[in-house]
C-alpha positions in Angstrom: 23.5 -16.8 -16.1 22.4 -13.1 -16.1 19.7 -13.6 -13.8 21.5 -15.4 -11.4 24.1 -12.7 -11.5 21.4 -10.4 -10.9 20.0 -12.2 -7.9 23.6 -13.0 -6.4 25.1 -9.2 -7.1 21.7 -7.7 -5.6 21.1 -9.9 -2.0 24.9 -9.4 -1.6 24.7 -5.4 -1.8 21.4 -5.5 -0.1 23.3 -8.0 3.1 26.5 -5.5 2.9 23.9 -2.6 4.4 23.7 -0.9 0.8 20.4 1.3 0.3 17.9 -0.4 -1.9 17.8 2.5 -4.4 21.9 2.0 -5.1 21.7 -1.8 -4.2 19.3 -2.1 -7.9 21.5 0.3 -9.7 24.5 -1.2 -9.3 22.7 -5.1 -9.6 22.3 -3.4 -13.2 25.9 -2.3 -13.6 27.1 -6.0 -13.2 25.3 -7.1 -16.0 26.4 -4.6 -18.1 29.7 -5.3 -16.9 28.8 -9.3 -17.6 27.5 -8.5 -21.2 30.5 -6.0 -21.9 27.9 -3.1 -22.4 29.3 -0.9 -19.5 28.5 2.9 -20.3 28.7 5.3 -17.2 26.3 7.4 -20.1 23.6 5.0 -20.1 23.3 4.4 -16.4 22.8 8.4 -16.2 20.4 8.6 -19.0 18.0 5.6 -17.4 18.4 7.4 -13.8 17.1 10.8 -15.7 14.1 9.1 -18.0 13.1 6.7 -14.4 12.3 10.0 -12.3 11.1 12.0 -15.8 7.8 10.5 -15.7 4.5 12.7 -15.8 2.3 9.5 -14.1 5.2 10.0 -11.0 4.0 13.5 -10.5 1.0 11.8 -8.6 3.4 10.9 -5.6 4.0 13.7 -4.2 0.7 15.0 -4.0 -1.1 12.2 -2.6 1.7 12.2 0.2 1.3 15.6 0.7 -2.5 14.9 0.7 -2.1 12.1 3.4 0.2 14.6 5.6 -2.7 17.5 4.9 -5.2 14.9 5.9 -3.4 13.9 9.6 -2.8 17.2 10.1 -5.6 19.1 9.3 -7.9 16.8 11.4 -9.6 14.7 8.6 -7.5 11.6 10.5 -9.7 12.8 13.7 -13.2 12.8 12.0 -13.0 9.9 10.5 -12.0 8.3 13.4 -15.1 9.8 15.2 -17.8 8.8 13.0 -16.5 5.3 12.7 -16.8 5.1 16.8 -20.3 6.8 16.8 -22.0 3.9 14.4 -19.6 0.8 15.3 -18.3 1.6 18.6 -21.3 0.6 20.5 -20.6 -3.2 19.7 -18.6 -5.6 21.6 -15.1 -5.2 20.7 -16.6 -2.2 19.2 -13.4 -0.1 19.0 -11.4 -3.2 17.2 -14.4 -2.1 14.3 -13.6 1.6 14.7 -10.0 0.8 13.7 -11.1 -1.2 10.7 -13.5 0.8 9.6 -11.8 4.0 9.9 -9.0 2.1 8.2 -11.0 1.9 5.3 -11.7 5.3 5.0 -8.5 6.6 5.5 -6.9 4.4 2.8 -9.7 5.8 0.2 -7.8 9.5 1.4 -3.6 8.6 1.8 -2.7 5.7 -0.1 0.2 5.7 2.2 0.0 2.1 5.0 2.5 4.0 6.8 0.8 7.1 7.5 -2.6 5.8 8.2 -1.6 3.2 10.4 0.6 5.7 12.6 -2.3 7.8 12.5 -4.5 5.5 13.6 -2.5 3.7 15.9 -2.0 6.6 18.0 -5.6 8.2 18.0 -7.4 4.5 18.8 -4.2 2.6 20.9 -4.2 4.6 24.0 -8.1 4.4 24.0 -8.2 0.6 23.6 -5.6 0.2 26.1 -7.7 2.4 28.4 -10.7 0.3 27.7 -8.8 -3.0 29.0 -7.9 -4.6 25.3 -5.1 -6.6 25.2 -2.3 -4.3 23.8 -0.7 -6.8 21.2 -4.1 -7.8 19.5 -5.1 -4.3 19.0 -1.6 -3.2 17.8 -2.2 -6.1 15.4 -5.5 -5.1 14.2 -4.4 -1.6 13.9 -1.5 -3.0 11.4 -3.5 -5.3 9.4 -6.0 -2.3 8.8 -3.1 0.3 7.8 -1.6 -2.3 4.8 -5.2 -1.6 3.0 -3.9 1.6 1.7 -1.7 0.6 -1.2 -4.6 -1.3 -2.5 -7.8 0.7 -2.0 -7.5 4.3 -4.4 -5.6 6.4 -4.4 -2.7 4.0 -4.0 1.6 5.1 -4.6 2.2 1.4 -5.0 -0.1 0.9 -8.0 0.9 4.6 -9.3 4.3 2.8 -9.1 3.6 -0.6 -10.7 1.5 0.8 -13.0 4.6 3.3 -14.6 7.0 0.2 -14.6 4.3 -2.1 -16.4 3.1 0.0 -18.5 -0.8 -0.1 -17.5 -3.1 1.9 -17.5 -3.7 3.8 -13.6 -7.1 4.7 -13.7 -8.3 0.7 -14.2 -5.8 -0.2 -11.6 -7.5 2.0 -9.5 -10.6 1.2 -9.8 -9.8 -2.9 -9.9 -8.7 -2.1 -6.5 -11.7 -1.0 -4.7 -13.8 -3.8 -4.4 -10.2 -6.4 -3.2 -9.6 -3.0 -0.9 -13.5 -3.7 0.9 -13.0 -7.7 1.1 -10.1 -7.2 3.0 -12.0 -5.2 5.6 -14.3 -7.4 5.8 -12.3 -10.3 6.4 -10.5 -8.9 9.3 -13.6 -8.1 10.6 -14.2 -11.5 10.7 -11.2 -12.3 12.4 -11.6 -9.5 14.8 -15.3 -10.7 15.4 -14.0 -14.3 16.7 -11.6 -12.7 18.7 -13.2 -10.1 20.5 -16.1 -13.0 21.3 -13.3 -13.9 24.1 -12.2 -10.5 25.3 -13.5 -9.0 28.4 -13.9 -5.6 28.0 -16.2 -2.9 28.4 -18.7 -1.5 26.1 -19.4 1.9 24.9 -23.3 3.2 25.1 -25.0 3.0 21.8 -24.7 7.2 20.5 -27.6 8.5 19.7 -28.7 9.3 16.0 -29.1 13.1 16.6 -25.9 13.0 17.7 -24.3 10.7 15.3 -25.9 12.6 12.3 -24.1 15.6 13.9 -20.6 13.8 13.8 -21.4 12.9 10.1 -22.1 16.2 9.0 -19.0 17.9 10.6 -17.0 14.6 9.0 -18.9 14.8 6.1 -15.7 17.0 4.5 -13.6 14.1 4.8 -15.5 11.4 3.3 -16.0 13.8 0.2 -12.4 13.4 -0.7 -12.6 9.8 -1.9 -16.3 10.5 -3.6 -14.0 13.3 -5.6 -11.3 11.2 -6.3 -13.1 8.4 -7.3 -15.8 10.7 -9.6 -13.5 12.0 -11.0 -11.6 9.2 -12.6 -14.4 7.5 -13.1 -16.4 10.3 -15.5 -12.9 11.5 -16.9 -12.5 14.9 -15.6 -9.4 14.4 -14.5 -6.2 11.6 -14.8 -4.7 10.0 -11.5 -1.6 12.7 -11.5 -4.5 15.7 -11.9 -6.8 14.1 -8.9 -3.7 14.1 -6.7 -3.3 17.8 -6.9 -6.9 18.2 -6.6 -6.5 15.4 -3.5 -3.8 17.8 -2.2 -6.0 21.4 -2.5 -9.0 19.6 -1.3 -7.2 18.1 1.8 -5.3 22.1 2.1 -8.8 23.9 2.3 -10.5 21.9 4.8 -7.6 21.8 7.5 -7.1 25.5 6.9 -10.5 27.0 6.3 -13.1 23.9 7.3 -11.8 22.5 10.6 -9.2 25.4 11.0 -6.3 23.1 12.8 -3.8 23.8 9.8 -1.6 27.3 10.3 1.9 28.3 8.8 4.3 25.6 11.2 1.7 22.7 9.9 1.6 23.4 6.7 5.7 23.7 6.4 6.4 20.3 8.4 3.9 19.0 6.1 5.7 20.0 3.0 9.0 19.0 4.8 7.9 15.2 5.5 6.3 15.0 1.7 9.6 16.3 0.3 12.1 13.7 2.5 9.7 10.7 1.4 9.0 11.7 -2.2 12.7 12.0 -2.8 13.3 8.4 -1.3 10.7 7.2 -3.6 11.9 9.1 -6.7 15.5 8.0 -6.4 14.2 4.2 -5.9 12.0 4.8 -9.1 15.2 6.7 -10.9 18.0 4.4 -9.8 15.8 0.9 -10.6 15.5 1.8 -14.1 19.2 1.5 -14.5 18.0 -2.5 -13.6 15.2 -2.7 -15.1 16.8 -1.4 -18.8 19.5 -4.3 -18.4 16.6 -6.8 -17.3 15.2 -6.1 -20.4 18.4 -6.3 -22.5 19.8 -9.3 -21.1 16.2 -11.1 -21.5 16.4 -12.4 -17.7 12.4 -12.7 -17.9 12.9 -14.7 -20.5 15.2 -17.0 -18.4 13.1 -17.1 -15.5 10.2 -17.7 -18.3 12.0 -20.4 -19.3 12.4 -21.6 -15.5 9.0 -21.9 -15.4 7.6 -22.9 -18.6 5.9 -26.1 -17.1 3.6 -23.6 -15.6 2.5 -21.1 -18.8 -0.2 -23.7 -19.7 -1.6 -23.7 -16.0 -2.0 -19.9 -15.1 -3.4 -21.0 -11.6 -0.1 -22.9 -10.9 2.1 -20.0 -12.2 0.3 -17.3 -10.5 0.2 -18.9 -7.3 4.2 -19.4 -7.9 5.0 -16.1 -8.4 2.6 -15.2 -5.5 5.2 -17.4 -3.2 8.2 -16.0 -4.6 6.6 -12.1 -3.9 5.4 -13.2 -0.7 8.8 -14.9 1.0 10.5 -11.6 -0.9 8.1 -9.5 1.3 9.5 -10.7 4.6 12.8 -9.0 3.6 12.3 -6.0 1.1 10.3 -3.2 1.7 7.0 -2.4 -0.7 8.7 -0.4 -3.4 12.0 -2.2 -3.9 9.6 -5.3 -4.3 7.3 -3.7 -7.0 10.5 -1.7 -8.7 12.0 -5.4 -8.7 9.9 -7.5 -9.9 7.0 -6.3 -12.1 9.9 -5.8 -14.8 10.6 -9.3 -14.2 6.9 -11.0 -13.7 5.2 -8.9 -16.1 6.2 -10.6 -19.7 5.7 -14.0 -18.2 1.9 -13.2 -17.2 1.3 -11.4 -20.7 2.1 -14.6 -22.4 0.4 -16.8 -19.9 -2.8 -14.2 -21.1 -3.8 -13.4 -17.1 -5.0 -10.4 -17.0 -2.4 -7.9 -16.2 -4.8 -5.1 -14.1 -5.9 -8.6 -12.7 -2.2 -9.6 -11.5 -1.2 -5.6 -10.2 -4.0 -5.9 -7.4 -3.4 -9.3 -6.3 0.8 -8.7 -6.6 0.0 -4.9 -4.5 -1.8 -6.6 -2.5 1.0 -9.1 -1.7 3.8 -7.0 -1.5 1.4 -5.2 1.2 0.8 -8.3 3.3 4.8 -8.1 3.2 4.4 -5.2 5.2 3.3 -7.0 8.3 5.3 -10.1 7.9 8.6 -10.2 10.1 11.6 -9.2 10.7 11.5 -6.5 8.0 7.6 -5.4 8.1 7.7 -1.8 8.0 4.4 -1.2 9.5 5.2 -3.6 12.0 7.9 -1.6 13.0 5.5 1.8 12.9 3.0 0.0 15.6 5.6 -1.5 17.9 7.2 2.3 18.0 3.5 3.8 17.9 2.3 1.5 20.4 4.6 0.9 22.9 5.3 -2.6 22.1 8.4 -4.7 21.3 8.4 -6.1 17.4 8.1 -9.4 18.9 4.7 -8.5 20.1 3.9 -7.0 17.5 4.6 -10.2 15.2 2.6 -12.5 17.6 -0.4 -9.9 17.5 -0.6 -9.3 13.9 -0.9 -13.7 13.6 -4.5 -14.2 12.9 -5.3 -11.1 11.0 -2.3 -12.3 8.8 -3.4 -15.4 8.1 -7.0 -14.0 7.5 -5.3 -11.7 4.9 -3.8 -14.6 3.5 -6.9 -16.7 2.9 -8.7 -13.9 0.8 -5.3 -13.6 -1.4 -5.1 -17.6 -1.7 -9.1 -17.0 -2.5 -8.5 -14.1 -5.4 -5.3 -16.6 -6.8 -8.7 -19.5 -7.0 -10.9 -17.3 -8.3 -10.0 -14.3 -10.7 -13.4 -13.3 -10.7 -13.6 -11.5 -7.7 -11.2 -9.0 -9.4 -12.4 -8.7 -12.4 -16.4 -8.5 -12.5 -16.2 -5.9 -9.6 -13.5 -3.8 -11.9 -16.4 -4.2 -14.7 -18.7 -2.3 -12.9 -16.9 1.2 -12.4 -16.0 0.9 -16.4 
């Protein structure tokens, strides 16, 4: 009965145009009101202890980071040495985009910010170039949603605080998922630009190309610090934010010198706006998450599907459904602030692998990203590139359903998680 109440009280709040963040809080009010537990004093002192959280410290720093990084010309760089060793193919600035896509998710962890950033370097030169306008809007979408899942990533500094796991082996679990998902939009991209008639750039020389390294050579040490860093120990995923955020500070101001005063205070102003949305969602969805827990509703939905805790394949590929149809109309964080409070039991006493089931559910609720009507980063290309969201559904088709196949592949096989995540131990 309490998760049903749950459910109901929380679609209807979310249909009556009630911000997510208060939409969860007061979905946790009408249980306590259900199981006579109503205290305006414990609602207050779950708000407090969901935004007093050391491991949440990381989030503004790698945002500010990420709006360091666009600013400062790292963006630009990396954009630039992806064109001078892939750009030369056919289709070759559909591989720039993916490539570069890569990279900047290793710096932002933010799909939203890499994919206006590159959307709006690389559209106007693919349109120039005679690429059809939807596919590459499409592309540059399905390359932005790599982000949350390659380090560092918000969404599994999020999970990670709400499940209890450890961030540095959710980070590094994520790496090798973060490359196959590259790769398998290059695939897709590689069948379709087979069929596209467009022109292609002269192969850059290597003199020249090992000068566009070395002046990029700033960026790409970012992710070797982060990375190192957690890796040997020297520093936890809240420390190698700040160091993310200095690192990102010194290059744009003293390296490639495109950083002044005005930069660096719109920079501070977008991190503070987008932090506090994220704090307040993390503060206010404890409120839910404390009554989930009291009332036991993932032991009712446990109980639901009890049929499937013998057959771990059959319940991970149900909750899989449930995040993925969930995606199409919830944004990333509400999804992850929802349910890992909810899955998270269940898949402990099913014995998956819980670093196992964060990447593939981040990865999921970032597919959910680019599925229609809600997609956020569908709605950042169709703004960034001139398009209408319609377009921008019909491009993004086949790299979806690429993106699908490799999570219905790690759902088959676990092992594609977990041996690469044994490797960086």
């Amino acid at each position: 009965m309490s998760a049903l109440v749950f459910i109901v009280s929380l679609l209807a709040l979310i249909a009556l145009g009630l911000p997510i963040a208060f939409a969860l809080m007061f979905a946790g009010i009408a249980l306590m009101l259900l199981t006579g537990q109503f205290d305006a004093q414990i609602v207050a002192q779950n708000a407090i202890a969901g935004a007093d959280n050391f491991v949440l410290m990381a989030v503004p720093f790698f945002i500010l980071a990420g709006e360091f990084m666009n600013a400062g010309g790292l963006s630009k760089r990396i954009v630039e040495m992806a064109g001078a060793f892939v750009g030369h193919l056919r289709g070759g600035l559909g591989y720039v985009a993916i490539f570069a896509g890569i990279l900047l998710a290793s710096l932002s962890g933010s799909a939203v910010a890499d994919t206006a950033a590159l959307a709006a370097i690389l559209v106007p030169m693919m349109r120039q170039a005679g690429y059809e306008p939807t596919r590459a809007c499409g592309l540059m979408a399905a390359g932005g949603i790599i982000a949350p899942v390659i380090p560092p990533s918000i969404g599994f500094l999020i999970f990670g605080v709400v499940a209890n796991l450890s961030i540095t082996r959710l980070f590094l679990a994520g790496i090798a998922p973060g490359i196959m998902m590259g790769l398998v939009l290059i695939a897709a991209w590689w069948l379709i630009a087979r069929r596209q008639q467009v022109a292609v750039a002269p192969r850059v020389p290597w003199g020249r190309r090992l000068r566009i390294l070395g002046r990029g050579g700033w960026a790409l040490m970012l992710p070797v610090i982060i990375i190192g860093g957690l890796r040997s120990g020297i520093f936890t995923p809240t420390e190698s934010a700040v160091v993310a955020a200095a690192y990102a500070l010194f290059v744009g101001l003293v390296v490639y010198r495109e950083l002044d005063g005005a930069r660096i205070y719109e920079c501070v102003l977008s991190t503070a706006r987008t932090t506090a949305v994220v704090l307040v969602l993390a503060a206010l969805a404890m409120v839910a998450s404390y009554m989930i827990t009291i009332t036991d509703i993932s032991g009712q939905v446990g109980a639901w599907l009890q049929g499937l805790s013998e057959h771990p394949l059959v319940l991970m590929s149900a909750m899989m459904v449930v995040v993925f149809f969930a995606g199409m109309v919830l944004d990333f964080i509400p999804i992850v602030l929802i349910f890992t409070p909810v899955f998270m039991p269940i898949v402990l006493a099913a014995d998956i692998d819980p670093v196992y089931f964060g990447v593939v559910f981040i990865m999921n609720c970032s597919i959910g990203m680019i599925t229609p009507p809600v997609g956020v980063v569908l709605n950042v290309i169709s703004s960034v590139g001139k398009i209408t969201m319609t377009e921008a559904a019909r491009g993004i088709l086949p790299f979806l359903a690429a993106l699908m196949a490799l999570l219905v592949l790690l759902i088959l096989f676990p092992a594609l998680v977990t041996v690469p995540a044994q490797w960086w131990r």
